[in-house]
C-alpha positions in Angstrom: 0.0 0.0 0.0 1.5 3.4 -1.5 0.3 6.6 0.6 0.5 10.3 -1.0 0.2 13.0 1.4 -0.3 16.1 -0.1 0.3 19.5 0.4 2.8 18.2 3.4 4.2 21.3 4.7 6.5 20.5 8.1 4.5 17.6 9.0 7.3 15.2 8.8 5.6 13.9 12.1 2.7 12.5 9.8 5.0 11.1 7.2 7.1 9.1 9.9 3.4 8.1 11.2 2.5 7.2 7.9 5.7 5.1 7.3 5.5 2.9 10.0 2.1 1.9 9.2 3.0 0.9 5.9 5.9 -0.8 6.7 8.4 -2.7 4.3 4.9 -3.4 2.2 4.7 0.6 1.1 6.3 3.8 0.3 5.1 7.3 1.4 5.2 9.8 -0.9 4.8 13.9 -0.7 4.1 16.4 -2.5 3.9 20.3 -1.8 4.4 23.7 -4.2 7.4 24.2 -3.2 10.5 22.2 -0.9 9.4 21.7 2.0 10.7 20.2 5.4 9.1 17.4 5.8 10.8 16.2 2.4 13.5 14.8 4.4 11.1 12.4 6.0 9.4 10.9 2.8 10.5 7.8 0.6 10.0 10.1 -2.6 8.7 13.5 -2.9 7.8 15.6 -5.7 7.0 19.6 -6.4 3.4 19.9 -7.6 1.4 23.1 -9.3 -0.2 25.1 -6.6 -3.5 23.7 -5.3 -5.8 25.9 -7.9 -3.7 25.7 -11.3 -5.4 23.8 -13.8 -2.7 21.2 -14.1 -2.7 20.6 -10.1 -5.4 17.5 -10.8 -3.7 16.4 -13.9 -0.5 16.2 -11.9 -1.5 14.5 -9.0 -3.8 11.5 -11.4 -0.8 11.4 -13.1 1.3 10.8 -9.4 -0.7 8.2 -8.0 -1.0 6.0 -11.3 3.0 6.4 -11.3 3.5 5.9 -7.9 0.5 2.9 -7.8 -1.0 5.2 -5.0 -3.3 3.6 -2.9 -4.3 5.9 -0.4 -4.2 9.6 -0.8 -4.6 12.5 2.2 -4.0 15.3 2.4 -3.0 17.7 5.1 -4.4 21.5 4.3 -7.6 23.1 4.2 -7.5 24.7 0.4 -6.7 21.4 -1.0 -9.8 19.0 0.6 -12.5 21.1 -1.7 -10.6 20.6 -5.1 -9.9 16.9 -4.2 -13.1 16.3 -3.2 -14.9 17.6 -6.7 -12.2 14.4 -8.0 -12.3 12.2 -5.9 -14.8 9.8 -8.3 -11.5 10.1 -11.0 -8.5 9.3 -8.4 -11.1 5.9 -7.0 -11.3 5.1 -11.0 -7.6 4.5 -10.9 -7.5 2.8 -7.6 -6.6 5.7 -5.4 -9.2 6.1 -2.0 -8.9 9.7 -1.1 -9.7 10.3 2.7 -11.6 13.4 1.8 -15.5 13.9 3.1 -18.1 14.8 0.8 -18.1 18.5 -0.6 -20.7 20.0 1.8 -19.0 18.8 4.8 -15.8 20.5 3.6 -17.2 23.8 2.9 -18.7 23.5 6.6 -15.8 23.4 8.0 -13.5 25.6 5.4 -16.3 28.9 6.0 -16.0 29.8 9.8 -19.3 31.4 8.6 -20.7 28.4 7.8 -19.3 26.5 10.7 -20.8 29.0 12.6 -24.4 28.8 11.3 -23.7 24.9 11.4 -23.0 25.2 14.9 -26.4 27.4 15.7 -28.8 25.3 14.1 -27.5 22.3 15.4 -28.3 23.5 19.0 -24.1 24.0 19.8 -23.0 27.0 21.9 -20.7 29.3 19.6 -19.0 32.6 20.1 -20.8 35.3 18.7 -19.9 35.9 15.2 -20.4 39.2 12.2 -19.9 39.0 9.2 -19.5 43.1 8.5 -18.0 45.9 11.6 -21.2 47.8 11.3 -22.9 44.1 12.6 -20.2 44.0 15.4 -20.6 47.4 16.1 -24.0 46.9 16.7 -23.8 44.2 19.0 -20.9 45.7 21.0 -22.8 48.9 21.4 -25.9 46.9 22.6 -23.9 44.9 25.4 -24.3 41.5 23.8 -20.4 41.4 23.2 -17.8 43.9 25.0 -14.1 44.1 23.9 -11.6 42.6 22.6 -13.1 40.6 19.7 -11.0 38.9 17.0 -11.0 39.6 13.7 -9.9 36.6 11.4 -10.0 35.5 8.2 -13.6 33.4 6.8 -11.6 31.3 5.4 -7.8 30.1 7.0 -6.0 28.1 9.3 -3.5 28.9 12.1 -2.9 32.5 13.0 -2.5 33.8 9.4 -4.3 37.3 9.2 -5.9 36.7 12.8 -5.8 40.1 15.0 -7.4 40.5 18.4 -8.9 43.9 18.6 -9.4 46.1 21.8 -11.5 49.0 20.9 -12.8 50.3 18.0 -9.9 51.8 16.2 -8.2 48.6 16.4 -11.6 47.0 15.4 -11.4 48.9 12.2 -7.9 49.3 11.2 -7.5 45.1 11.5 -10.3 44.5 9.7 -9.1 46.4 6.7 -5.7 44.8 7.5 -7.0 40.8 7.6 -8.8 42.0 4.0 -5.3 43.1 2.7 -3.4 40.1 4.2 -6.0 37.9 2.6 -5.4 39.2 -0.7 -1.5 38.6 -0.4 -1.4 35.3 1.0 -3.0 32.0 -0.3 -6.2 33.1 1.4 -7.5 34.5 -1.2 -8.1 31.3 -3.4 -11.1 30.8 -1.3 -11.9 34.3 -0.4 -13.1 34.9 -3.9 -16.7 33.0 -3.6 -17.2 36.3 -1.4 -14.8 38.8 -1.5 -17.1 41.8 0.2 -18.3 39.4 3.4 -14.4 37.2 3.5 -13.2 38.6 7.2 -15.0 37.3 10.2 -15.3 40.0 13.7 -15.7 37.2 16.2 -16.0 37.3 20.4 -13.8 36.7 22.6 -13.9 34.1 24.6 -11.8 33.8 27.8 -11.4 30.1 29.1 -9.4 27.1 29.3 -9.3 25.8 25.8 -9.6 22.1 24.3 -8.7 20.0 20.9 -10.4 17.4 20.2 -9.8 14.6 16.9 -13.2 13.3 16.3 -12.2 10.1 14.4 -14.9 8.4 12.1 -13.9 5.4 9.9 -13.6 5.6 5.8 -17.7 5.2 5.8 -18.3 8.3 8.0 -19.3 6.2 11.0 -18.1 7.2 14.6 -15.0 5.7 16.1 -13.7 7.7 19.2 -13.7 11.4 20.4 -9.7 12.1 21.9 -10.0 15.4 24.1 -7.1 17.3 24.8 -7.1 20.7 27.0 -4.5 23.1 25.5 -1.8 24.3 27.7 0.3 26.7 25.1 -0.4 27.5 21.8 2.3 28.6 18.9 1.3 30.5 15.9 -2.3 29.2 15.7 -1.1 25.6 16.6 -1.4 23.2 19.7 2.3 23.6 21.6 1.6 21.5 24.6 -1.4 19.4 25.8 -2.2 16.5 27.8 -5.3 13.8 27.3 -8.5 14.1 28.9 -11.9 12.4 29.0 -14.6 14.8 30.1 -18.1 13.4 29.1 -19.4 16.7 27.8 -16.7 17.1 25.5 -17.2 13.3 24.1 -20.6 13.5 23.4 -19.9 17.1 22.0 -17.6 14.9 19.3 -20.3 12.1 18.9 -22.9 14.3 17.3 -21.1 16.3 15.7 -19.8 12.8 13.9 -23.3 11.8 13.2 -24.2 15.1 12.0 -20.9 15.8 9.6 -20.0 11.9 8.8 -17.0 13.0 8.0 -14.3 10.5 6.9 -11.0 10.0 8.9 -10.0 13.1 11.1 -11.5 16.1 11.9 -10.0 18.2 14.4 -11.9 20.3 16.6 -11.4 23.5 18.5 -13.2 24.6 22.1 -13.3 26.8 25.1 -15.0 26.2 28.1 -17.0 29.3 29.8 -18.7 28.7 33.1 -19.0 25.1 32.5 -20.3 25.2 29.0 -18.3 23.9 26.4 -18.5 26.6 22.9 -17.1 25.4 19.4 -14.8 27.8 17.7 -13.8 25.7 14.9 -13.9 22.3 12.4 -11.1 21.4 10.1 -11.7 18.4 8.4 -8.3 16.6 8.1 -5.4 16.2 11.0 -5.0 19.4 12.2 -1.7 20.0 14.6 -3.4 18.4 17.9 -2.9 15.3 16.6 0.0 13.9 17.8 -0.8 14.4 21.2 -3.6 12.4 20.4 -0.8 9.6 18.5 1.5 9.9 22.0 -1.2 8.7 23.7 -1.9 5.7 22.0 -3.8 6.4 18.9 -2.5 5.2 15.3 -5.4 6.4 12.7 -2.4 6.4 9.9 -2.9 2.5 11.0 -5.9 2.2 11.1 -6.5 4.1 7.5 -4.0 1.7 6.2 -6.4 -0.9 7.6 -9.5 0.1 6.0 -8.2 1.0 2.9 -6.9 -2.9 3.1 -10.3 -3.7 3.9 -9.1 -4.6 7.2 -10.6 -3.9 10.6 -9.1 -1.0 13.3 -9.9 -2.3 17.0 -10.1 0.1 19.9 -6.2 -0.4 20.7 -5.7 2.0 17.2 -8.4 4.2 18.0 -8.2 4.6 21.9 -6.0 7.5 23.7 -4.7 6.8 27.3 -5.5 10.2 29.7 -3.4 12.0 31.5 -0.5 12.1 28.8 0.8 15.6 28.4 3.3 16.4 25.4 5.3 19.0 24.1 6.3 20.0 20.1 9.8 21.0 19.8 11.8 22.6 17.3 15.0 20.7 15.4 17.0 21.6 12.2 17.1 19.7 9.1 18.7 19.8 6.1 17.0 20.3 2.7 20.3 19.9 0.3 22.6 17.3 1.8 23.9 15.7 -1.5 24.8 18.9 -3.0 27.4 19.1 -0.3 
């Protein structure tokens, strides 16, 4: 079984993951836009067009029959709509994408989605506009008070995410996030709205959670792995340690049935006096995993299962509490034979 990861980024973590579940039977490919570090961690790995050139499809069809791809995930937001329109072609040539259906990923890719999602589905959310004047509005009215955040409607990590104080800041970082969205990749999605693409959210003080809702390659519910954040680092889990608080599992269970999503999706709370709110849904690993992996899960193994039509018991899907990690930071080198 041959696994292409695109769109790897620094996740060398993933690829070693990866690795070992395929074993001397497999190779793990990558692939990204540019070099990247988790190159160094792959069995072959190969510069692909960016995510929305016309060729980026071609290129990746073209990849897995190659390469005799048999599973293919990837690991950023952008990419899961545009594999997801072709996922029918890569399963024609024996490639299973782990992607969920379309609607699920646009859920989860529009915070303003998510957030109307979230509403409707009876979850507690902060308090979210779509324009100032809206935020304005509310702020004056005493339903939110400063600092509110204002973030891109479509992004990941900290990217073009400001937390604004009073109104001045409120409006000078909102016309900021719109510029940093139209310089950064941001704004391949930001152009379904381009007038209504920065979210002014509420601030939420609290302890905050992670949480990998795992489904199987059906959509059906697996586990809910709960982590309460200790430090964050540019948008991404630092430090956490396993948890199992009921409220939070059951949180993940519907939200499973709801989505059926397929593999991972990674989740992101706060907890305000007592009440657990959802902030956000990325439908893929998101960088919380791993703390979910030191505690005992293996979903690279038990994808590699399923695709094999193979079963995943509870010791691949089942996180032991009370393990608290840490990411660190090491050096590697991109161009070793060309010294």
């Amino acid at each position: 079984m041959n696994v292409l990861l695109t769109s790897v980024g620094r996740r060398s973590y993933l690829v070693e993951y990866f690795k070992q579940a395929v074993g001397e039977e497999g190779t793990v490919v990558v692939t990204n836009s540019a070099v990247s570090q988790a190159w160094t961690a792959a069995d072959k790995a190969f510069v692909s067009p960016v995510i929305y050139d016309e060729g980026y499809i071609p290129f990746l069809l073209n990849l897995c029959r190659e390469e005799e791809i048999g599973v293919l995930v990837s690991l950023f937001d952008i990419d899961l709509p545009v594999l997801a329109a072709h996922r029918k072609e890569f399963e024609e040539i024996g490639t299973f994408v782990v992607v969920s259906e379309p609607e699920v990923i646009e859920i989860c890719n529009d915070k303003w989605k998510t957030y109307t999602f979230l509403l409707e589905n009876g979850f507690l959310a902060p308090r979210t506009y779509l324009r100032p004047d809206e935020a304005v509005k509310a702020l004056e009215a005493g339903e939110i008070s400063f600092p509110v955040m204002v973030k891109p409607r479509w992004g990941m990590g900290s990217l073009a995410l400001y937390r604004a104080d009073n109104r001045k800041e409120l409006e000078i970082f909102y016309e900021k996030t719109r510029k940093n969205i139209g310089e950064s990749y941001l704004k391949y999605e930001a152009v379904q709205a381009p007038e209504s693409c920065v979210l002014i959210q509420e601030c939420l003080a609290g302890q905050e959670y992670g949480m990998d809702v795992i489904n199987d390659l059906d959509g059906n519910y697996r586990n809910a792995v709960q982590k309460r954040k200790d430090a964050m680092r540019s948008g991404e889990t630092d430090s956490a340690e396993t948890v199992e608080i009921p409220a939070l599992r059951q949180i993940g269970e519907r939200i499973s049935v709801l989505l059926k999503h397929r593999g991972n999706l990674d989740m992101d709370l706060f907890e305000k006096d007592g009440e657990f709110y959802i902030l956000e849904l990325n439908a893929r690993f998101g960088g919380g995993y791993p703390f979910s992996h030191m505690a005992g899960v293996n979903l690279p193994q038990a994808i590699i299962n399923w695709s094999r039509g193979m079963t995943a018991g509870p010791e691949l899907l089942t996180a032991q509490t009370g393990i608290k990690g840490y990411k660190d930071i090491r050096m590697v080198c991109l161009n070793q034979a060309d010294r």
